[in-house]
C-alpha positions in Angstrom: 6.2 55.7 106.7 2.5 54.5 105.8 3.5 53.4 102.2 6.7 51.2 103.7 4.2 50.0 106.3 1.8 49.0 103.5 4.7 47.4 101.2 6.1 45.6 104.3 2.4 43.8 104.4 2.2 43.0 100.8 5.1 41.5 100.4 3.7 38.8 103.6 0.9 38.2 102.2 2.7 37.5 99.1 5.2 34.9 101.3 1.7 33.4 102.7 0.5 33.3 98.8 3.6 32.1 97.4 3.8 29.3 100.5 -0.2 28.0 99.5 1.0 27.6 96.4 3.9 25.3 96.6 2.0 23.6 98.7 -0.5 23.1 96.1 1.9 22.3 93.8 3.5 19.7 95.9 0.4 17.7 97.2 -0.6 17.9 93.4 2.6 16.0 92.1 2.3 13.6 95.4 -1.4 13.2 94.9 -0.9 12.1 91.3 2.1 9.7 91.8 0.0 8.0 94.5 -2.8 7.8 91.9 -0.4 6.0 89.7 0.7 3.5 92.5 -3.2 3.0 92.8 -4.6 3.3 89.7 -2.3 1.2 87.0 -2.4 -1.6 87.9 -2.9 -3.5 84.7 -0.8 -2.9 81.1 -3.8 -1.5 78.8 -4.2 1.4 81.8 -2.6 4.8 81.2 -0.8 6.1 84.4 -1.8 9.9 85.2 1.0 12.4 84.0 1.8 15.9 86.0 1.8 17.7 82.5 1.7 17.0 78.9 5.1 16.3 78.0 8.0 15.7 80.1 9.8 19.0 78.7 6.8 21.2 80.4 7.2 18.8 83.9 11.0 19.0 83.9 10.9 22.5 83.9 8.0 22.8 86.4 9.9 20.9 88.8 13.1 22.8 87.9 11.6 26.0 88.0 10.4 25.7 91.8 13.1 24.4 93.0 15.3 27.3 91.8 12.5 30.1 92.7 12.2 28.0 96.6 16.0 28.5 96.3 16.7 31.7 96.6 13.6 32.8 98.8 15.4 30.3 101.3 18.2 32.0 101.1 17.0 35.5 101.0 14.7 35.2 103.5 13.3 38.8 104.8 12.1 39.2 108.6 13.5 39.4 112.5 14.8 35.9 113.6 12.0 34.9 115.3 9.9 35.2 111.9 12.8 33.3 109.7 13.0 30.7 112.3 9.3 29.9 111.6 9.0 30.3 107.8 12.4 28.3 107.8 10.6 25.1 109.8 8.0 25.5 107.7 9.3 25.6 104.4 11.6 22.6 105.8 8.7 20.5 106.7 6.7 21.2 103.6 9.9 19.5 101.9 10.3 16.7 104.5 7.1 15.5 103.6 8.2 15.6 100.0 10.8 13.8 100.5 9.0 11.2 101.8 6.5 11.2 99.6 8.2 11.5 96.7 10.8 8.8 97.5 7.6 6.3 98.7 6.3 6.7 95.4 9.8 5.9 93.6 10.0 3.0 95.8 7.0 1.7 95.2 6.8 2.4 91.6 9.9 -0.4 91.3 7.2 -3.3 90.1 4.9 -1.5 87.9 5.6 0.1 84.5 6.3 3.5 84.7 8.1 5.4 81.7 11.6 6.5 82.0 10.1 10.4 82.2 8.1 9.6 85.4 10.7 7.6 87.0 13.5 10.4 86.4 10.8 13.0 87.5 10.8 11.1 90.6 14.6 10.7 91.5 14.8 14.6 90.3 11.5 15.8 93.2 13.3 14.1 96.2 16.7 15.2 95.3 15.8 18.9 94.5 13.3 18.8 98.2 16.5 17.5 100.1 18.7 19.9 98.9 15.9 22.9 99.9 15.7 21.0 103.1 18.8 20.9 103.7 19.3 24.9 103.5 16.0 25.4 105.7 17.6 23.7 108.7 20.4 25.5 107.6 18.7 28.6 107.7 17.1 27.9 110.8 20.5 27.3 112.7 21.6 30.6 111.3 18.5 32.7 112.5 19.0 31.0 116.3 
C-alpha cells in the first residue's frame, strides 16, 4: 500500500517535471525565432539556430511531438485531474501555435534558410495536432 502510494507520487512529479520541461523547450524555440525576427536584420548577420544542424532540430521537434503524443493520449488520473492537465497541456500548445505561426509570418521578408522556414511550418502543425487531441481529451474526461 505505502510503496503504490509512493509510485503514484513519483510518477506526478515526473508529469509536473516532464510539463516544465516542454515548456522550456517551447519558449526556447519561440524565444529564438523571435530573436531572429529581431536580430537579422541585415545580410552579413547570422540568424540564431535551435541546434547545430537541421538533422539534430528535425528530430528534436519530432521527437516531442511524438513523446506529447502519447502522454495525451494515455493520460493517468480521475477526470477532474485529466480535465486540468488536458487544458493545460492544450494551452501550452495554443500559445505555440501562435507563436510559432507569428514567427513564420513574419519571417516572409527576411532571409531565412529553407531548414528554419520548414522547422517553422513543421512546430505549428505538430502543436495543432496535440491541441487538437487535448480538447479532445478534455471533452472525453467531462
Amino acid at each position: 500500500m505505502v510503496r503504490t502510494t509512493i509510485i503514484k507520487r513519483l510518477l506526478d512529479i515526473a508529469e509536473w517535471l516532464f510539463f516544465i520541461y516542454i515548456v522550456i523547450c517551447l519558449l526556447i524555440f519561440n524565444m529564438i525565432h523571435f530573436g531572429n525576427l529581431l536580430y537579422v536584420d541585415t545580410p552579413q548577420e547570422e540568424p540564431m539556430m535551435v541546434t547545430s544542424s537541421f538533422a539534430q532540430s528535425l528530430l528534436f521537434v519530432i521527437s516531442i511531438g511524438v513523446i506529447c503524443f502519447f502522454y495525451l493520449r494515455y493520460l493517468r488520473g480521475d477526470k477532474v485531474y485529466k480535465r486540468i492537465k488536458a487544458v493545460l497541456w492544450g494551452l501550452l500548445f495554443a500559445f505555440n501555435v501562435l507563436g510559432s505561426g507569428f514567427c513564420l509570418v513574419m519571417s516572409d521578408g527576411l532571409t531565412f534558410n529553407q531548414h528554419e522556414t520548414i522547422l517553422l511550418l513543421l512546430a505549428p502543425l505538430i502543436s495543432v495536432a496535440l491541441t487538437s487531441q487535448a480538447v479532445m481529451k478534455y471533452y472525453e474526461c467531462k
